[in-house]
Structure formats: C-alpha cells, structure tokens
C-alpha positions as a Python dict, from the first residue, in 0.01 Angstrom:
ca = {
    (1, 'X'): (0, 0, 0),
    (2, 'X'): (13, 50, -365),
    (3, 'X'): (-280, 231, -559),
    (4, 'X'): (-206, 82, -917),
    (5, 'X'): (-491, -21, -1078),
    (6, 'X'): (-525, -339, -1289),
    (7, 'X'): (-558, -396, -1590),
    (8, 'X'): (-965, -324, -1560),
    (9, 'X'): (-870, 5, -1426),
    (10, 'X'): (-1048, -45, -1110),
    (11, 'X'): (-796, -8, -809),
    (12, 'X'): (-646, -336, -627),
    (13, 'X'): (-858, -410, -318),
    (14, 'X'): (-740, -434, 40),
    (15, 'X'): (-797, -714, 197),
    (16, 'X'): (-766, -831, 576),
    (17, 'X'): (-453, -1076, 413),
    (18, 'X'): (-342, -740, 237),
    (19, 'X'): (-297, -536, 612),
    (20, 'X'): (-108, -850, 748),
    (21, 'X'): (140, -863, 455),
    (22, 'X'): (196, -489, 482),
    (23, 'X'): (312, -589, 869),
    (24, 'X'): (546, -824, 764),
    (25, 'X'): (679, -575, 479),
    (26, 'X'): (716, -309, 757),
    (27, 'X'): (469, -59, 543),
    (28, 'X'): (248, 131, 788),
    (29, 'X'): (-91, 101, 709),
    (30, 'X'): (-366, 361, 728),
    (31, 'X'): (-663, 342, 902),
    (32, 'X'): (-976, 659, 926),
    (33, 'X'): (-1375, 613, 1015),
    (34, 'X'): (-1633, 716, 756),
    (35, 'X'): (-2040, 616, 805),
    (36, 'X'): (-2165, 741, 522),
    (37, 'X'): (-2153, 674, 145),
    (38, 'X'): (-2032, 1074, 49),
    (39, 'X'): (-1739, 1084, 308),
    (40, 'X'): (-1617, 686, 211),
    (41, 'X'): (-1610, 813, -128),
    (42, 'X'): (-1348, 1101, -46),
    (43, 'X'): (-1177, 858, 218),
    (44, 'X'): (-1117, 537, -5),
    (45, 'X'): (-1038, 815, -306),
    (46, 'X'): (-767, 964, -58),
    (47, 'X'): (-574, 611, -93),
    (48, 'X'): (-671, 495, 290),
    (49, 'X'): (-607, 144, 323),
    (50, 'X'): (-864, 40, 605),
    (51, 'X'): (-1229, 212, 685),
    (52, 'X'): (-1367, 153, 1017),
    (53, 'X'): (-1756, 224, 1029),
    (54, 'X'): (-1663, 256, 1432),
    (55, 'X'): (-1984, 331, 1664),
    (56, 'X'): (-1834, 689, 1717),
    (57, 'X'): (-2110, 742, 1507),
    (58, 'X'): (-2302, 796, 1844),
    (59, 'X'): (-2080, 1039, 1943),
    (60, 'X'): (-2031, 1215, 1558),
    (61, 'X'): (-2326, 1139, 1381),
    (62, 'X'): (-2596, 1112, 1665),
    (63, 'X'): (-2469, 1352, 1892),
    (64, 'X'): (-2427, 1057, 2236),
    (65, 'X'): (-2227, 1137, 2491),
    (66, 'X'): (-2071, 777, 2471),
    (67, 'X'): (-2119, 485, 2196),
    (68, 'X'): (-2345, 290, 2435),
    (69, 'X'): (-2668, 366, 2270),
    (70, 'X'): (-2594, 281, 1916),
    (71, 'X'): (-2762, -80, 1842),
    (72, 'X'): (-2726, -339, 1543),
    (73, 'X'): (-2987, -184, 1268),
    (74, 'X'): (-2811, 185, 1311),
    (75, 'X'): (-2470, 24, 1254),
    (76, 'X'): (-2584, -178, 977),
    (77, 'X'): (-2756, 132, 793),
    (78, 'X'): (-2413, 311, 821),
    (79, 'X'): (-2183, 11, 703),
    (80, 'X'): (-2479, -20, 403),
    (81, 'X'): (-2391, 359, 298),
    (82, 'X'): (-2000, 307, 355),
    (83, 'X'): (-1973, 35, 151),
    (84, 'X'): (-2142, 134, -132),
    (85, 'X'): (-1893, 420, -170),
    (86, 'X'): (-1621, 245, -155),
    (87, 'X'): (-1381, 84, -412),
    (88, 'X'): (-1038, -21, -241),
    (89, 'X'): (-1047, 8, 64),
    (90, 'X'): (-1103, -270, 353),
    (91, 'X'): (-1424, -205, 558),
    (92, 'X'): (-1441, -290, 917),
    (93, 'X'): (-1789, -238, 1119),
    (94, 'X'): (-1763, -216, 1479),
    (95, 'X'): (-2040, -456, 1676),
    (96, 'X'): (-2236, -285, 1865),
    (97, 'X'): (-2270, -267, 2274),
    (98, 'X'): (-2455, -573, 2419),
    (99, 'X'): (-2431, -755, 2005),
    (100, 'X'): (-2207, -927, 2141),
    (101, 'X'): (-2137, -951, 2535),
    (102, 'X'): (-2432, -1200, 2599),
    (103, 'X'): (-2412, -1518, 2440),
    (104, 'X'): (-2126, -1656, 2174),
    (105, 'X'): (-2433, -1785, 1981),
    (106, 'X'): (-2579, -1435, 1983),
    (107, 'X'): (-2226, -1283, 1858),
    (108, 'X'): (-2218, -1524, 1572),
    (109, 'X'): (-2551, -1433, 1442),
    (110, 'X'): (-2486, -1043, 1455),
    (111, 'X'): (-2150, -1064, 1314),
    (112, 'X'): (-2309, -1286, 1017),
    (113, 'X'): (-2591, -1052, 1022),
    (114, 'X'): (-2350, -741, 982),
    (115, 'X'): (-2160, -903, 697),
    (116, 'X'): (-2432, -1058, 458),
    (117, 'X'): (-2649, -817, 455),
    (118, 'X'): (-2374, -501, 490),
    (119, 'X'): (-2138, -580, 258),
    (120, 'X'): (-1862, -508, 536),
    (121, 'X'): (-1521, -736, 483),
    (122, 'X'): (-1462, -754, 860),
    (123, 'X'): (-1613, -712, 1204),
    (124, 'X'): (-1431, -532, 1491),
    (125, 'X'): (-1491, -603, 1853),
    (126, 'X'): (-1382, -503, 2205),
    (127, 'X'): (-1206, -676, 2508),
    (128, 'X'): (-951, -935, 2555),
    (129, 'X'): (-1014, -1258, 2751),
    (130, 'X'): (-1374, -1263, 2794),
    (131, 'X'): (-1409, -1224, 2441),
    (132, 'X'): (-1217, -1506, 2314),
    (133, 'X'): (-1439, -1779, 2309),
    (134, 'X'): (-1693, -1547, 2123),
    (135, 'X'): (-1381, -1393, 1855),
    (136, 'X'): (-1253, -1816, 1796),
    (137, 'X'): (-1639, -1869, 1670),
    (138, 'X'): (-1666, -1605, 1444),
    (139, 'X'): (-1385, -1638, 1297),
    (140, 'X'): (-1449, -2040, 1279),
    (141, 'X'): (-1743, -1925, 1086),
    (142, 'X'): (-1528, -1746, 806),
    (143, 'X'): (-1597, -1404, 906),
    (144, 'X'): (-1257, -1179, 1011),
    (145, 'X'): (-1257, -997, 1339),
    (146, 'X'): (-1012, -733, 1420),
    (147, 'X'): (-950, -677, 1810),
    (148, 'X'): (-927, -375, 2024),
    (149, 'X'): (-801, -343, 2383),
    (150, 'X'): (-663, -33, 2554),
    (151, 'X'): (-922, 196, 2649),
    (152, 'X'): (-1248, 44, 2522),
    (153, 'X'): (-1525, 311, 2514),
    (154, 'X'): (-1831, 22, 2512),
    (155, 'X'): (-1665, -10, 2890),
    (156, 'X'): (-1642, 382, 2941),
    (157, 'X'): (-1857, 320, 3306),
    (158, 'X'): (-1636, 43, 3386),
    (159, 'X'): (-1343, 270, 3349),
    (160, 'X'): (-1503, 594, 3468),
    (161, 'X'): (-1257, 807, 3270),
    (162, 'X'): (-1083, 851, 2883),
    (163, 'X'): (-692, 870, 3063),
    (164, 'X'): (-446, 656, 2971),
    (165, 'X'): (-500, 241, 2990),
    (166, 'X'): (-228, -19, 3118),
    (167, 'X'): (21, 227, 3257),
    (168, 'X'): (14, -16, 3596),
    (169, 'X'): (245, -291, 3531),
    (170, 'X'): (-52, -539, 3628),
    (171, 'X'): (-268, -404, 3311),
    (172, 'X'): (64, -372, 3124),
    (173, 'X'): (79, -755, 3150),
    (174, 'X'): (-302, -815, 3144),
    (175, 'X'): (-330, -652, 2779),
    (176, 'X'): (-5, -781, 2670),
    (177, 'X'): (-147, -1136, 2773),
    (178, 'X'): (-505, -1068, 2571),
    (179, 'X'): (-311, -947, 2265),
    (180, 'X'): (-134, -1309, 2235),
    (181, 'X'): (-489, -1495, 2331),
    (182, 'X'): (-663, -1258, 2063),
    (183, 'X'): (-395, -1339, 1802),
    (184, 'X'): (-439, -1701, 1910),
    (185, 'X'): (-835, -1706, 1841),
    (186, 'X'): (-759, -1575, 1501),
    (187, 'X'): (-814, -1189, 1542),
    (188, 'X'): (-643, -1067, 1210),
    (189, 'X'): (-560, -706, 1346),
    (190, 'X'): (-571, -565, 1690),
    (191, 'X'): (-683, -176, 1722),
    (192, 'X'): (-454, -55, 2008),
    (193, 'X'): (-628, 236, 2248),
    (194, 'X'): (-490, 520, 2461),
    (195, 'X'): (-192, 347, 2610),
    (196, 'X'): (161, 387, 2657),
    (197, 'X'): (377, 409, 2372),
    (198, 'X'): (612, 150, 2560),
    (199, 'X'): (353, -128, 2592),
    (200, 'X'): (252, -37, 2235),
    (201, 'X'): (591, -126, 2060),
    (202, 'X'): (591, -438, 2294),
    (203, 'X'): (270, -544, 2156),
    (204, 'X'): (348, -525, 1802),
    (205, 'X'): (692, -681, 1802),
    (206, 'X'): (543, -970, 1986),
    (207, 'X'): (290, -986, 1762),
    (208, 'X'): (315, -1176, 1429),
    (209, 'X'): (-52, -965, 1313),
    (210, 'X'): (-91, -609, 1279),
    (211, 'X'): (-205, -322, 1544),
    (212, 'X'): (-349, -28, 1481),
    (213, 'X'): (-289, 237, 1712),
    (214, 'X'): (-507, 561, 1822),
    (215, 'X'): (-303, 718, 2118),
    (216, 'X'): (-86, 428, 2123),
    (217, 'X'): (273, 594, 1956),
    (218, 'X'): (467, 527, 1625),
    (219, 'X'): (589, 227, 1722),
    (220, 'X'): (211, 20, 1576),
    (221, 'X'): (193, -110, 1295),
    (222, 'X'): (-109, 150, 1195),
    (223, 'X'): (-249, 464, 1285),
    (224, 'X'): (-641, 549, 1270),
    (225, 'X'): (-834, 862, 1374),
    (226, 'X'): (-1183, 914, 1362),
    (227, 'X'): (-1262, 1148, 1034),
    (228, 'X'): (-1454, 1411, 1188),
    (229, 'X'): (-1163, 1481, 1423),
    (230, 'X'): (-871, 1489, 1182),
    (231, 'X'): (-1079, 1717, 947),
    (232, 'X'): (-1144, 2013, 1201),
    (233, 'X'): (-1518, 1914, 1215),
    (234, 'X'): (-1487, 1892, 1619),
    (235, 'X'): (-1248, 2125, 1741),
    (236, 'X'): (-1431, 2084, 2077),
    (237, 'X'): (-1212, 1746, 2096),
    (238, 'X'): (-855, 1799, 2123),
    (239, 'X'): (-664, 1527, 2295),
    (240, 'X'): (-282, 1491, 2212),
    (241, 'X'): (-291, 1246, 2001),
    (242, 'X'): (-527, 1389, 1697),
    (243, 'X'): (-366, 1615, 1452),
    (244, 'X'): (-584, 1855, 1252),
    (245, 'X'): (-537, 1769, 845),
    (246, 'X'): (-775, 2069, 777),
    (247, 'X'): (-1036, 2316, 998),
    (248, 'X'): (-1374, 2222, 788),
    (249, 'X'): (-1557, 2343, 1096),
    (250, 'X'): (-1442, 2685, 1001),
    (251, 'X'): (-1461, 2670, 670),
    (252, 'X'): (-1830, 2541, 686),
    (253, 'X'): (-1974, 2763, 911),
    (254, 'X'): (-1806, 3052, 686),
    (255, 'X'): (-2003, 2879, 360),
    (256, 'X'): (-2348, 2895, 573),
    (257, 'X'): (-2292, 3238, 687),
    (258, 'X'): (-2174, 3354, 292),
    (259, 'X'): (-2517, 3159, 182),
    (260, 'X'): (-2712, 3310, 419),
    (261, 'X'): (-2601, 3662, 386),
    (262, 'X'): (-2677, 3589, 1),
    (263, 'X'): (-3030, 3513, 53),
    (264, 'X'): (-3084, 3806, 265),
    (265, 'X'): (-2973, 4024, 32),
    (266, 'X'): (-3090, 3884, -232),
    (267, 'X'): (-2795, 3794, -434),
    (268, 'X'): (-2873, 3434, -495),
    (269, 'X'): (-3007, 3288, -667),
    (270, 'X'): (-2883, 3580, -978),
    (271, 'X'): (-2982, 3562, -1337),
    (272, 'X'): (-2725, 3277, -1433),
    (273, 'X'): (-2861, 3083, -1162),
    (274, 'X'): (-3206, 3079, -1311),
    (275, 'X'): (-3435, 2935, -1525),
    (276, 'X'): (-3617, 3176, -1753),
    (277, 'X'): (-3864, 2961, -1895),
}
C-alpha cells in the first residue's frame, strides 16, 4: 500500500475497499493491534495498513488470563483512544464476548454502538456458521465486518487448549465451508487463526476477499501480530509464529532501573533540569 500523500499532505486512507484491492493486486497487506492513542500514533506512522483494537487488551492491557472478561464500554474506550491517533490507517474493533452471541438484534446494536460513537471503520467478529445470520445484518446495516475462524480465543473453554485448529480433515472442511458462507454474508476480510499453512493457502485462493493470517503461513493474503508481542514487551509469550522486531521489555526495565538509580543518588533532576526561579 502506497504512503503518498495528496495533495493536502495528509496521507491516503485505507479503507476496507483499499485491503480487498490490495488482494486482487497480490500486495500483502499489514495488519498489528494498538489500544491506545500513543502506540496508534507510532503504528499508523510506521506505514501499517490495518489496526485491530483486538480484545487482547484483556490479556495485554488488563492483565486476563483469556479475552473473556473484556465487555462493550472497555472496548469502546480503547477504539476512542486508537482512533484519535490515527491518520491512515483502517481501524478494526473486535466485539466483545457475549456482544454478540445472543441475539442478531443485540449484535446490530453493539456493532452500531461501536462505530458511531468510536470512530472505528470496521467491526471484527468470531465464528463461522452460527454467526452468519448475525454478520449478513450488520453488514445489511452498512457497517463492515471482518471474520475470524481458526482458533477463536472468545471459545478458548470450548477448545480447552491454544494448539493448532482444523488439522482433522473434518475441521479442515468445516472452516473451509464457513470461509465461503462468511464471504457470502458480506464479511470483507477473514482473520485466519493458528492453523495449518495448507488449509491456509486453500482458503485464500478460494477466496475472492482477503485473509489475514496469525499462525496461519505465507500463503494469506496478510499477516497481523499483536504489538506488545512483536515489540519484546512479553517475552513470556513465545509461540512459533511471532517474531521479535525489537526487545522493549529490556530496554524499559533498563530505563527504570537508570531512573531510579538517578534518584537515589541524586543525580536527577541536575542544575539544567531545574528551575531557578
């Protein structure tokens, strides 16, 4: 995706008809989480095409075991601070667990919810054919809704593990079948989770929208990480599939030590760093 700026010198936005045209151009696009208005500044500013405000926030920013307990007015406050940083880039908020699962009527009103008063450009949900009813109204409604199958962490306890999704032939064909019936509701994107790298390439040659893989091999269409674990700030986390663009988590807890060794010894603040009057 190009970065030139027009002729107001404010860079060409992504949009969800942007990430499909990039598909059919075979350009990869580039997808990384942010939830707050200082890292989506640094994120869009980096040239990323697509920022998902996922509910990993539970696990990065809340400190959850799983993304279960996040609800609507937590994801809306980070999408609110996301979007105002950003300039380019397209921003996609997850829906929460249980915003969406009950009713379609309830869906519509928290996806509308999420976008008016937000600012997000698109809504992201999980699951394949229970969901399609629910993705068909949304959509209907004028609101985009990117997809996500694979390993689905709002179904963690269904799963009872974070391995590897559809490597049975049986799921194989299950997902394979949702991705067409999630294309077919109007799902502009499909996030791809944790499964083979087979399947994966299957899926996105069949496929006439784009998916965005995490886990999923180079054969997608995308790639997205969450930020915290591409930056070094969770080293505890090391699956296969994340590689480490810096080690912040190093490098910060080397700037707190430096800063508080300072203090103690009373080298900061020093004379330049005062006011005299």
């Amino acid at each position: 995706m190009s970065t030139a700026k027009s002729d107001n010198s404010r860079p060409e936005k992504v949009t969800t008809r942007t990430v499909v045209d990039m598909k059919e151009k075979g350009e990869k696009i580039s997808m990384l989480t942010a939830y707050d208005y200082t890292m989506a500044r640094l994120v869009d500013s980096g040239g990323v095409d697509v920022i998902l405000v996922g509910d990993s926030a539970g696990n990065v920013m809340a400190g959850y075991e799983t993304t279960l307990p996040m609800n609507m007015d937590q994801m809306m406050y980070h999408t609110s601070c996301v979007v105002r940083g950003v300039e380019r880039a397209l921003v996609v908020a997850d829906l929460p667990f249980m915003s969406y699962q009950v009713t379609t009527k309830e869906a519509l009103i928290n996806a509308g919810k999420m976008m008016k008063e937000t600012g997000a450009h698109a809504v992201k949900l999980e699951g394949g054919k229970p969901v399609v009813d629910t993705v068909k109204q949304i959509v209907n409604a004028g609101i985009p809704v990117m997809g996500h199958l694979g390993l689905t962490p709002q179904s963690i306890y269904k799963f009872g593990t974070y391995k590897v999704r559809a490597t049975q032939d049986d799921e194989a064909e299950e997902l394979l079948k949702d991705a067409r019936r999630l294309e077919k509701a109007g799902c502009f994107a499909i996030v791809l989770e944790k499964i083979p790298t087979k399947l994966a390439k299957q899926v996105t040659e069949e496929l006439s929208i784009p998916t965005i893989g995490i886990g999923a091999g180079d054969a997608c269409d995308g790639q997205v990480l969450v930020l915290h674990d591409m930056l070094g700030l969770n080293k505890d986390f090391h699956p296969r599939f994340i590689r480490r663009y810096a080690d912040l988590q190093e490098s910060i807890t080397d700037a707190v030590g430096n800063y508080v060794k300072d203090v103690k010894s009373l080298d900061f603040p020093s004379k330049k760093e005062q006011y005299d009057q």
